[in-house]
N, C-alpha and C positions, 0 to 999 in steps of 0.2 A: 808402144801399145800398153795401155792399161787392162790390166789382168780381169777377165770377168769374174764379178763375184763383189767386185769392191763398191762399195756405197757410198763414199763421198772422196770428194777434191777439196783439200783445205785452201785459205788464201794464200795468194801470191805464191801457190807449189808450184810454177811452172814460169812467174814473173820473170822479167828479161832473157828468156831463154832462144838467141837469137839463134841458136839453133835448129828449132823446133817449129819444123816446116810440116809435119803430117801426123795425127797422132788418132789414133781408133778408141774412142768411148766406152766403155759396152754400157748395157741397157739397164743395168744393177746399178748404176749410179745415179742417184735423186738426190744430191747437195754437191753444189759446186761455190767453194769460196770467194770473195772479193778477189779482184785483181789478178786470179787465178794463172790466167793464160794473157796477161797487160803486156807489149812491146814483144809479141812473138810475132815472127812470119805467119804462123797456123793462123792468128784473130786477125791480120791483115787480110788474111785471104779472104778467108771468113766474110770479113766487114764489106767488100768489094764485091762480094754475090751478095749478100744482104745486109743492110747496116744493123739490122734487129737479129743477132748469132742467137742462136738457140737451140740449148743441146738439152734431149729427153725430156722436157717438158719446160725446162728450166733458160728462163729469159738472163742470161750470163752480160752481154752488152749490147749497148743502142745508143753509146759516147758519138756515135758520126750520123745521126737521124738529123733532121730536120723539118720543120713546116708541121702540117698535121699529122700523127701516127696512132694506127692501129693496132693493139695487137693481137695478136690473130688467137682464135678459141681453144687451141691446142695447149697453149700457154699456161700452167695451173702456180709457177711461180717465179718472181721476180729479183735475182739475185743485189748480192751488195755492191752498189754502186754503180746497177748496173748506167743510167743516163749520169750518172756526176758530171757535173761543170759542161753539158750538154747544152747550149748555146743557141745553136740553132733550131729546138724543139720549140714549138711554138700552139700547141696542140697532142693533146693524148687520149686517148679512150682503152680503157681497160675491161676486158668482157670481165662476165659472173665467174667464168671458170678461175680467175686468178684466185689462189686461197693465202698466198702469203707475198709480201715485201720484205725486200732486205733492207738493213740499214745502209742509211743515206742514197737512197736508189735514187733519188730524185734532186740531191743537193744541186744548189747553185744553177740551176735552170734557170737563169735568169729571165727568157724570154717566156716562158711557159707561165700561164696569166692563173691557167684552170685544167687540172686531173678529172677527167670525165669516169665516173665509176656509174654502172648501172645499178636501177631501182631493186634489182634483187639482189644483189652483192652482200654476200657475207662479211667483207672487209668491213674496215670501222676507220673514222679518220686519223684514228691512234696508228694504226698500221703503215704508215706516210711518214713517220719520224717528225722529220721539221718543216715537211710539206703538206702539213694535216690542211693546212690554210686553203690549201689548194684546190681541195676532193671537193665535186660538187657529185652528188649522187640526181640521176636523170634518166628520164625516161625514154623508153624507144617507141617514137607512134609513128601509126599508120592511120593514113587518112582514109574515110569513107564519104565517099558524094553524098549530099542530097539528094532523095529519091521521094515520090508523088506515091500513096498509097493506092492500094488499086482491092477490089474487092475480096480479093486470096490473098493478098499482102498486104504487109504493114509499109507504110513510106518511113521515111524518115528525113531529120537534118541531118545537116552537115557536122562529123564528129571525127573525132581519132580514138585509136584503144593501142595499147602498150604493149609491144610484142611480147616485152615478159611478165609484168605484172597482170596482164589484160585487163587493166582499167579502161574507163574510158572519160573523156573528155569533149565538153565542147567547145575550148582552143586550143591550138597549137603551142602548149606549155608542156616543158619537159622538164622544168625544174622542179623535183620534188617535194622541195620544201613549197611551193607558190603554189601547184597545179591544181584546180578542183575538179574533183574526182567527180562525176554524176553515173546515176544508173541506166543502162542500156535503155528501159522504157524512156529513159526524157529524150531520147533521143531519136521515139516513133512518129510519125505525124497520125495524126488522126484517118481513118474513120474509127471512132471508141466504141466502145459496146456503153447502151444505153440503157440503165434499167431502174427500175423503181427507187427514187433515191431516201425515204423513208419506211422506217421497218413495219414491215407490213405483218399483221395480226391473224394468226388461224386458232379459228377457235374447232376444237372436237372432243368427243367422250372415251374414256379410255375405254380399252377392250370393244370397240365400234370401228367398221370400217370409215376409214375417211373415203372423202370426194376425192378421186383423182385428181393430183395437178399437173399439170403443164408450165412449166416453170419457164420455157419457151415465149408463155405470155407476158411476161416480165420484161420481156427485151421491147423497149421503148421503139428504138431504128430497127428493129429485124429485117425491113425494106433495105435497109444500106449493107448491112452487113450479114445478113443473111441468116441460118441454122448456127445455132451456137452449142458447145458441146458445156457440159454440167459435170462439175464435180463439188463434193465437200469442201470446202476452204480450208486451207492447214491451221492446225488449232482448233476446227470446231468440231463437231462429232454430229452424228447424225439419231436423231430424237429414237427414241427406245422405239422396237414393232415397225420402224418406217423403212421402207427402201426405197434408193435410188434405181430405177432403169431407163437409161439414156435421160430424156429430158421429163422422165415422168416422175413423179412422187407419189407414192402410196403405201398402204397399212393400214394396222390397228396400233393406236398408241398401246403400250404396255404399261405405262406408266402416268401419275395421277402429277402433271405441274401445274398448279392451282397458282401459279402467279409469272406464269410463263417459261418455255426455255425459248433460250436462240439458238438458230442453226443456220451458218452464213454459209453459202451457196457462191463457186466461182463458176462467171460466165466467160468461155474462149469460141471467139470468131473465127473465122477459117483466116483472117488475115493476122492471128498472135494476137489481135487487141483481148485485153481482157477486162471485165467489172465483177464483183461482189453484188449479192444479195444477201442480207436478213432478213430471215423471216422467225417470228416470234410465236411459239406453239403452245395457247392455252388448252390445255386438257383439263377437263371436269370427269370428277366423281362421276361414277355410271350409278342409274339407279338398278338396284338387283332386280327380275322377274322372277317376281312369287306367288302363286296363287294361295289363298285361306280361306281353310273351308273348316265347320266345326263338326267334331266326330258324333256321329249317331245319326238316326234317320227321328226318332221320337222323344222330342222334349215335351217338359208340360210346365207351365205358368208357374212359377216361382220357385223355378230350379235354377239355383246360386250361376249367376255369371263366372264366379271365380274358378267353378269347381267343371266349365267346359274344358274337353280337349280340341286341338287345332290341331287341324293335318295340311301340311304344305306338299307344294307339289310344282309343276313346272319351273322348280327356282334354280336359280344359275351359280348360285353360292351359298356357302351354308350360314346361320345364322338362327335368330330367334325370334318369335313370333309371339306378341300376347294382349289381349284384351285391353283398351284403354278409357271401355266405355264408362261414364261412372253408373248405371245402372249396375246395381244388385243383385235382383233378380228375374228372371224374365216374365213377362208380362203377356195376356191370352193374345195366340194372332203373335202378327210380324213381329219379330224385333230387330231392330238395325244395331249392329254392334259394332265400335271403329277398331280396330286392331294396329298395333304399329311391328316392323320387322327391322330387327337390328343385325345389320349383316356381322358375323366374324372379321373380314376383312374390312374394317373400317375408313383405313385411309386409300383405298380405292372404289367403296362404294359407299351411295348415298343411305341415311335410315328413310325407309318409306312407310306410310300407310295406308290403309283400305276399309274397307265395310264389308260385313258378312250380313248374311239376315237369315234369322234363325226363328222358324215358327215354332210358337209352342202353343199346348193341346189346353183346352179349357178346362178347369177342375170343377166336378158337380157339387155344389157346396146346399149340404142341408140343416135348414137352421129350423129348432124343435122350440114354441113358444107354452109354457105354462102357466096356467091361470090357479092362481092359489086363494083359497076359499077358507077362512079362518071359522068355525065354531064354538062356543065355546059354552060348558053346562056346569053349574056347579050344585051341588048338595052337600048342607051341616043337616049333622044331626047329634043334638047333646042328650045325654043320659044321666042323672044326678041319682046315685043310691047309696046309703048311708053315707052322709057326710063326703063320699069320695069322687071327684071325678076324673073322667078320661075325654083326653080329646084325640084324635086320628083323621087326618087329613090327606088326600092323594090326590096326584094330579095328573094327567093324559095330557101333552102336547103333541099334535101333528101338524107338520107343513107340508100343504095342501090340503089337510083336514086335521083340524088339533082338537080332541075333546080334553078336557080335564074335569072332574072327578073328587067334591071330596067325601071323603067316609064316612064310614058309620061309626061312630065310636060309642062303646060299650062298657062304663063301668059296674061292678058289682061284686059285692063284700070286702073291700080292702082290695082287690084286684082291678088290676087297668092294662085293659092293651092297646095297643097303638098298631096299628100299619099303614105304613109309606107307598105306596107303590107309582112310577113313571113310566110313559111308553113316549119315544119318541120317532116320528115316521119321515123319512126327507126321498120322497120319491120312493126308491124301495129301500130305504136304509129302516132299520129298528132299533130301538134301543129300549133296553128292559133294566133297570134300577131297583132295587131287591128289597127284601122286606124287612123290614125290622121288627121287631117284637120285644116290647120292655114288659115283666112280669113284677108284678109289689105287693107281698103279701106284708097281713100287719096281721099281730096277734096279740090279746091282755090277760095278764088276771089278778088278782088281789094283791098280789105278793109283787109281782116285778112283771117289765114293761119289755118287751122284745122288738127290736124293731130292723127288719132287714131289708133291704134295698138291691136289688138286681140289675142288672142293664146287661143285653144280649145286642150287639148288632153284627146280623150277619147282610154280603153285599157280593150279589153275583152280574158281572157283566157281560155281554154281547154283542161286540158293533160290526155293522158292513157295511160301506161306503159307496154309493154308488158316482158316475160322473157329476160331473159340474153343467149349470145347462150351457149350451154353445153362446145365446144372446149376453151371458155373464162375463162369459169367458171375451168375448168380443171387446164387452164395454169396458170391462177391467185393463185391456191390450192396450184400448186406446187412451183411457188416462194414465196408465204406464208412461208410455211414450213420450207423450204430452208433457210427462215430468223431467223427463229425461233431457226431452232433446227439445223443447220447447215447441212444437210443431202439433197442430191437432191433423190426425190423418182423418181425412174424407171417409172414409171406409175400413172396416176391417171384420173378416169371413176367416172360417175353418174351410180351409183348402186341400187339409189331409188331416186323416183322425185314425187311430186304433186304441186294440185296449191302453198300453202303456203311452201314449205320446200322440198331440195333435198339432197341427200346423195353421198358426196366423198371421193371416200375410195382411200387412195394413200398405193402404195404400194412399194418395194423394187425389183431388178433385180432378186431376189428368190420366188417372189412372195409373200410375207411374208406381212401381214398389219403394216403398219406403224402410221397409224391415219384415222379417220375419220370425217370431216367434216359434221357437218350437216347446211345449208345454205338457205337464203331467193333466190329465184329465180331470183327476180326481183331486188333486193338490193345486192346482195351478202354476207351478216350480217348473223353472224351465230355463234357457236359454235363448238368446236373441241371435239374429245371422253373424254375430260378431262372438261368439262367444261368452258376451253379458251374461252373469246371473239374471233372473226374473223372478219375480215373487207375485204372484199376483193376488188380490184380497180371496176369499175361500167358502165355500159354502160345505153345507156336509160335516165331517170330522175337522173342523178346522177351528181355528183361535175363538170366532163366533161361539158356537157351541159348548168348544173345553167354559170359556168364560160363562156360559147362562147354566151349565151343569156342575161348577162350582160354586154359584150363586145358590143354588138350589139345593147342593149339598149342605151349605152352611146355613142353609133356613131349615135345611133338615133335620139338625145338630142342634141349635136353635130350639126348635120346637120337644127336640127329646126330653134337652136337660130339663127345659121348661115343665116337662110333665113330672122329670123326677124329682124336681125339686119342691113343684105341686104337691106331690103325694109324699113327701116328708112334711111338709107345712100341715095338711090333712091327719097324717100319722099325729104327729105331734099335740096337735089338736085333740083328737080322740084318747093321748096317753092322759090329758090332762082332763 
């Protein structure tokens, strides 16, 4: 009796020991040596119950087998030597469970052609020592009939699958290396699920609900094989916003794929058959819903486009809203203005546009026409007294009525006066130009010659300015313009007028605004709807005037020296 506790038998421990007719194992031992227990009564015995001895797990000898042998699944390993010079073996199959061989377990088999190891066998043919030649690695199958598909089932051919690999096949090939493997489906017979076999196109708008489908309709034979169940196909994902339930599709897409997605759909029959669908989901830009409407209830004819506000309202997204009309300003009656709206959210909606129409109030425009009536009166009057004279000359200009005036002039004894005097009248403007007065006394006597010469000018002014007429102001607008922008406007009216600033709106033969001036009344200086300077030509205190009352001044100055120089010529005259 071997001691429990011990774990292995070396070899030959117990060889020739023809003594050793009964010996107790215990269950602690998992290696048992070569030739261990060779030419004892105990492996005779042994051998005569079973030629395959096998103690704890361990295949020890199988020297007296013959023909084909199994061995059995309990078996996990294969001692040394154990079939040596084993003769009559002529066939072997070793299960999965064997994990190891001894050396030379297999020597000298002469008649053993092929070691049957199975297709999941951890073993290797290294493990076989000098019998590697041997090892065929091979499959275990089972056959399956041919069977007729029926409309809950699938049929099939005729196949075998591997009890331990569970492959499958359709011949009766066990040899590993040769067998071709196929997959279960080749091995269904028809009825197939039939469905649309090019990818079929849905078009819809994001954030919109789509048309329900039925993806039910798809199935080509639905007569043969009846309700099919639907699912996502592995790998593909189901479009943003959509859902599946049972065979229906529906939603809102969530998302904007402006060049499509796929989303492949698997169809299963109640008989296992199954088919794929694609279907290919173009989603467009939605366009925003926005109404525009322009703020106030009262416009009036040539109030700046640019300078309207817009109020939105019904809109589903936020964004911006603004004028693209090219009018300026708006015009008496309708005006149709195009607006365009640019959503925030751009790459899920579309830019849209629309029309507002905005009436505005007619402005009463008064235009004051003047008829100017020219007069004009003149008187000399010379006076020649001792040797001396004086001349004095004045003159009245009015527009609308101009008298002019000249004097009286008065010399006497060596003395000469002069007076200048102008009034000018522009509507109610005055101007009053002042007097001057040169005084020249000469005096003699025997003895010595005195001679003195005076000039006084004194000069008080006055001006006030009143408008410009509106018909001036117009026509001056419109050759403005005209210089400008190279366009002659059809029309152009004071549209608004106060004291400091008035408004003209010129217009086109279509009535159409072309610009508006806004201007000083009494200057003509102003600006255009664009911010331009404007200059317009002037009546009144303007360039005109300064220029014909400098002229007048310097005929004034003119005419003084000329007197004083007179009356030195005279003086001198008289010393001599």
């Amino acid at each position: 009796m071997i001691e429990n506790g011990i774990t292995s038998i070396g070899a030959y421990a117990f060889y020739d020991c023809s003594s050793l007719t009964d010996i107790t194992i215990p269950g602690s031992v998992t290696s048992i040596g070569g030739n261990a227990f060779s030419d004892t009564p105990w492996l005779t015995n042994k051998q005569q119950d079973n030629p395959l001895v096998i103690v704890n797990g361990i295949l020890i000898d199988g020297t007296t087998c013959s023909g084909e042998v199994t061995i059995p699944n309990d078996v996990i390993s294969i001692g040394n030597c154990a079939f040596y010079n084993c003769t009559g073996l002529t066939s072997i199959i070793i299960p999965k469970n064997v994990t190891s061989i001894g050396r030379r377990a297999f020597s000298s088999c002469d008649k053993l052609p092929e070691i049957t190891v199975p297709c999941d066998s951890t073993l290797t043919k290294d493990a076989f020592g000098d019998a590697s030649e041997k090892v065929k690695y091979r499959h275990s199958l089972v056959k399956t009939d041919a069977k007729d598909a029926t409309y809950t089932e699938a049929g099939n051919v005729e196949y075998w699958t591997c009890e331990n690999c569970k492959k499958h096949f359709l011949a009766d090939e066990t040899d590993v290396e040769t067998a071709k493997e196929v997959e279960l489906s080749a091995t269904v017979k028809p009825v197939l699920v039939q469905v649309a076999t090019a990818t079929t196109q849905i078009k819809c708008v994001y954030g919109q609900d789509m048309d329900e489908i039925d993806l039910q309709d798809y199935v080509k034979n639905a007569d043969a094989v009846g309700e099919v169940s639907v699912k996502v196909a592995t790998g593909s994902t189901m479009l943003d916003g959509m859902q599946l339930d049972g065979n229906k599709l529906s939603g809102k897409p969530a998302k904007v794929y402006t060049n499509g997605k796929d989303v492949t759909f698997t169809f299963t029959a109640k008989n296992g058959n199954t088919a794929d669908l694609t279907l290919n989901f173009l989603v467009a830009k939605a366009d925003p819903t926005v109404r525009v409407a322009v703020d106030g209830d009262t416009h009036t004819e040539g109030d700046l486009v640019s300078e309207l506000k817009l109020i939105l309202s019904g809109n589903n997204t936020k964004g911006l809203a603004e004028i693209i009309s090219e009018i300026k300003a708006l015009a008496a009656g309708e005006n149709t203005l195009t607006w365009k709206f640019t959503p925030e959210d751009s790459e899920n909606y579309n830019v849209v546009t629309g029309t507002v129409v905005v009436n505005a109030q007619t402005t009463t425009t008064t235009t004051t026409t003047t008829t100017t009536t020219t007069t004009t009166t003149t008187t000399t009057t010379t006076t020649t007294t001792n040797e001396t004279t004086s001349t004095t000359k004045a003159t009245t200009a009015t527009s609308g009525t101009t008298s002019a005036t000249k004097a009286t002039t008065t010399a006497t004894s060596g003395t000469t006066s002069a007076t200048k005097a102008t009034t000018a009248t522009s509507g109610t403007t005055a101007t009053t130009s002042a007097t001057q007065t040169t005084t020249i006394t000469s005096a003699s006597s025997t003895e010595s010659t005195a001679a003195t010469s005076a000039t006084t000018i004194t000069t008080a002014a006055t001006t006030s300015v009143t408008n410009i007429a509106d018909e001036d102001l117009c026509s001056w607008a419109i050759n403005d313009y005209q210089k400008k922008a190279g366009i002659v406007p059809a029309n152009a009216e004071i549209t608004a007028r106060s004291e400091e600033a008035c408004e003209i709106t010129l217009t086109d033969e279509n009535g159409n605004v072309l610009d508006v001036y806004t201007v000083d009344p009494k200057t003509g200086t102003g600006t255009d709807s664009s911010n331009a300077e404007v200059n317009l030509p002037q009546t009144g205190n303007n360039s005109m005037t300064n220029w014909l009352l400098c002229v007048g001044a310097a005929m004034f100055m003119a005419l003084g020296f000329g007197a004083v120089k007179a009356s030195g010529i005279l003086k001198r005259k008289e010393d001599e």
